[in-house]
N, C-alpha and C positions, 0 to 999 in steps of 0.2 A: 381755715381761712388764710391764715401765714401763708402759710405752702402755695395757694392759689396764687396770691400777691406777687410772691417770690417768682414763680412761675409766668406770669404776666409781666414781670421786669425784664428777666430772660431773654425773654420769644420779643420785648421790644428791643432790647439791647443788639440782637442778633438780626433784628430786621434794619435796623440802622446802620451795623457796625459793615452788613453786605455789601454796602456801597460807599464806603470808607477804607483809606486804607491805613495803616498801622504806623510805626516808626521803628529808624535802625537803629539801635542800641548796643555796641560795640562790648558793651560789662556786662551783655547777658547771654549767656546760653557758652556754646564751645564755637560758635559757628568762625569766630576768627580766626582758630586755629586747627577745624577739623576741615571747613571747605576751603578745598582750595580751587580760584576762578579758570578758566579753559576759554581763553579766544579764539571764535572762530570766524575769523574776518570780517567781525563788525563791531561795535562797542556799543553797551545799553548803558545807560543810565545811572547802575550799579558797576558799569565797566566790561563785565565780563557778560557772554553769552549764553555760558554753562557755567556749574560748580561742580565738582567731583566730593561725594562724600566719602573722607578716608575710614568714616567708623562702618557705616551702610555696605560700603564699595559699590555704589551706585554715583550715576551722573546727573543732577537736578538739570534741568531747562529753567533758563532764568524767567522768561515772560510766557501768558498763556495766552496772548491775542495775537501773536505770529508778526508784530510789527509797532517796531520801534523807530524808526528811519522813514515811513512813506511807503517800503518796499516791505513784498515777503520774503520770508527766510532764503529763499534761495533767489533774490535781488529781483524779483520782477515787479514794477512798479504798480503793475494794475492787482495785486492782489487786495484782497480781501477778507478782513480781519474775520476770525468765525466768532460768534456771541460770546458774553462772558459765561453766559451759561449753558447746559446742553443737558440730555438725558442720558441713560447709563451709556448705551447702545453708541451713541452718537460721539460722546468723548473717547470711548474703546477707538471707534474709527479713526477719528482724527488724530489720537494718539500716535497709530499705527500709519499714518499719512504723512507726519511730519518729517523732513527732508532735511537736514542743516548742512549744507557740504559734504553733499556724502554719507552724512551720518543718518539712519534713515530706522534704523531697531529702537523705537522710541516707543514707551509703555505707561500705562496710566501705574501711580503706585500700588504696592501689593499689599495684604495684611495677612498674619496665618490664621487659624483656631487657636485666641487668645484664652478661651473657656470664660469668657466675661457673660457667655449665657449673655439672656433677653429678657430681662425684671421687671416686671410689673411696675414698675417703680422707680425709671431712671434716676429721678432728679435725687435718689439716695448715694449716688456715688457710681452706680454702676456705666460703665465706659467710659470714666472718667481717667486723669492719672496716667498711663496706659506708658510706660517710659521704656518698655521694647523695644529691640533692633528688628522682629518682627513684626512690625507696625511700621511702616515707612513714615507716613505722612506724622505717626501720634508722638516717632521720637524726632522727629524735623522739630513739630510745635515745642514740647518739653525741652528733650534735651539739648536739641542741636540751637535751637532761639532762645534758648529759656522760658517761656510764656506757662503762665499759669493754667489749671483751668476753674470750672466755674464752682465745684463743690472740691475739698480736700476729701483724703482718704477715711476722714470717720463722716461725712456726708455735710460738712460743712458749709457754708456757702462763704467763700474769699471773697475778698473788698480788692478790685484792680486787678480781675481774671481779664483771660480774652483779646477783647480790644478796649482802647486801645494795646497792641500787642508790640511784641519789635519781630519785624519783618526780616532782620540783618539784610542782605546781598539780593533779599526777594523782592524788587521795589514792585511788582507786579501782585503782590500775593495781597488775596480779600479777606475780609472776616466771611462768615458763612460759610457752609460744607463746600468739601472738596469728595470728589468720586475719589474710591479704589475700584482699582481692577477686580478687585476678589466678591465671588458671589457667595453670600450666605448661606446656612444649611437651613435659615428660614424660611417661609410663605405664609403670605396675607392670604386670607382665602379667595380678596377678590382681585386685588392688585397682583398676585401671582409670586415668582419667589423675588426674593429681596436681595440686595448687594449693598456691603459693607462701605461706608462713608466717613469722613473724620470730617467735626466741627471746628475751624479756626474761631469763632467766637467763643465757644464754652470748654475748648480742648475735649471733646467728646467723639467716642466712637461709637458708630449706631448701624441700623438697616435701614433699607428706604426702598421702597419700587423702582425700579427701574426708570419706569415715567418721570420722574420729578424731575426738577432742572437744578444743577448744582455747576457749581464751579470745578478745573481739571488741572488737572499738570502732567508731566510727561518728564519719566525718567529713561535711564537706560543703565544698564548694567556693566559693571566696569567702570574702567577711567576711558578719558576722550586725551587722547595724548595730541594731535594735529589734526586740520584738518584732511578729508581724504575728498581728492578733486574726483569730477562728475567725469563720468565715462569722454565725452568732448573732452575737455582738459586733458584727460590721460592720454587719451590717443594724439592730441598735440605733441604733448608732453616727446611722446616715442618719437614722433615722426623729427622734432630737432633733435632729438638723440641720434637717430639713424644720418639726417642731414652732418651733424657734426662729426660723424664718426666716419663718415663718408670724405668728407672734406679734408679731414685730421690723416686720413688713407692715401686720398690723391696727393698733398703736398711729400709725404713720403713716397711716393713710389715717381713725382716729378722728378 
């Protein structure tokens, strides 16, 4: 009956904390001094447009609705924000679709075979904890923000997991799962195979069908050192160089 109770706190706690968002807390996690921000010709909220992670060596995208200003990512004003949520399929795409100056190799995060196995038995601890470099999203939540999760390592249930959480630099970031990229070595017999997900409310890694709608982000590999202008821009670009050079020619050979 415990266990039930407990469990029905949980599943309310994470159905509320989905449409909440967190707080940046500066004394938790490494995040001040592991991410460092990447402007790319616009300023969010949190400042910066990108973070680079020096532990990961991947690149975070600060926001997941593509607009912060009125305009999308690449300035045109008629764009249109895609849902907060989406299904596996769906956030894979748009991952793969977003454009930022140029920068356009953008991926949902990965996880590897943590061997956390599929337990009968979540709420005991298992995918909880998970504080690998092999886990994008599981050492964002732990190490890199600090944030707890909802059971400790002997299956405990912690007082002040979750949410509220501290978001650091992510003012965009929800409680409730986030996709990985990475598909499962399981299958539901009737939902078909599953793909691996991390919980910002309960710091949990889990499977889920594809179908279900969850929240996304979008990394990229590497550091983002400048922006890289759009084919138009470049070929301006050339064309006043050729002008200048052309110019800089005639007044010497007048």
């Amino acid at each position: 009956m415990k266990k039930i109770i407990t469990l029905f706190l949980l599943i309310s706690v994470s159905l509320l904390s989905s449409f909440a968002h967190a707080v940046s807390d500066p004394e938790k996690g490494t995040w001040t001094t592991t991410l460092e921000g990447r402007y790319l010709g616009r300023v969010t909220p949190s400042g910066y447009q990108a973070y680079y992670d020096t532990v990961l060596d991947i690149t975070w995208l600060v926001t997941t609705v593509g607009r912060f200003d009125g305009s999308g990512y690449d300035g045109s004003a008629d764009f249109t924000p895609p849902p907060l949520q989406m299904t596996w399929d769906d956030a894979v795409s748009w991952a793969a679709d977003v454009n930022v100056v140029g920068y356009d190799d953008w991926r949902l995060p990965r996880t590897s075979d943590l061997d956390i196995g599929w337990c009968a038995d979540p709420w005991q601890g298992c995918g909880y904890n998970i504080r690998s470099q092999n886990s994008e999203l599981s050492h964002l939540f732990y190490e890199t923000l600090g944030n707890e999760g909802a059971f400790d390592e002997a299956g405990n249930v912690r007082s002040g997991f979750g949410w509220p959480s501290n978001y650091g630099p992510f003012y965009d970031l929800y409680g409730g799962s986030y996709w990985f990229e990475t598909p499962s070595e399981f299958t539901h017999p009737q939902a078909g195979p599953l793909v691996w997900f991390f919980d910002m409310s309960f710091g949990f890694q889990g499977v889920a069908p594809k179908s279900d709608l969850k929240h996304y982000m979008a990394v990229m590999d590497g550091d983002i050192t400048s922006p890289v202008p759009e084919s138009s821009s470049a070929l301006m670009i050339l064309v006043g160089l050729s002008l200048l050079a052309f110019s800089v020619r005639g007044k010497h050979t007048a």
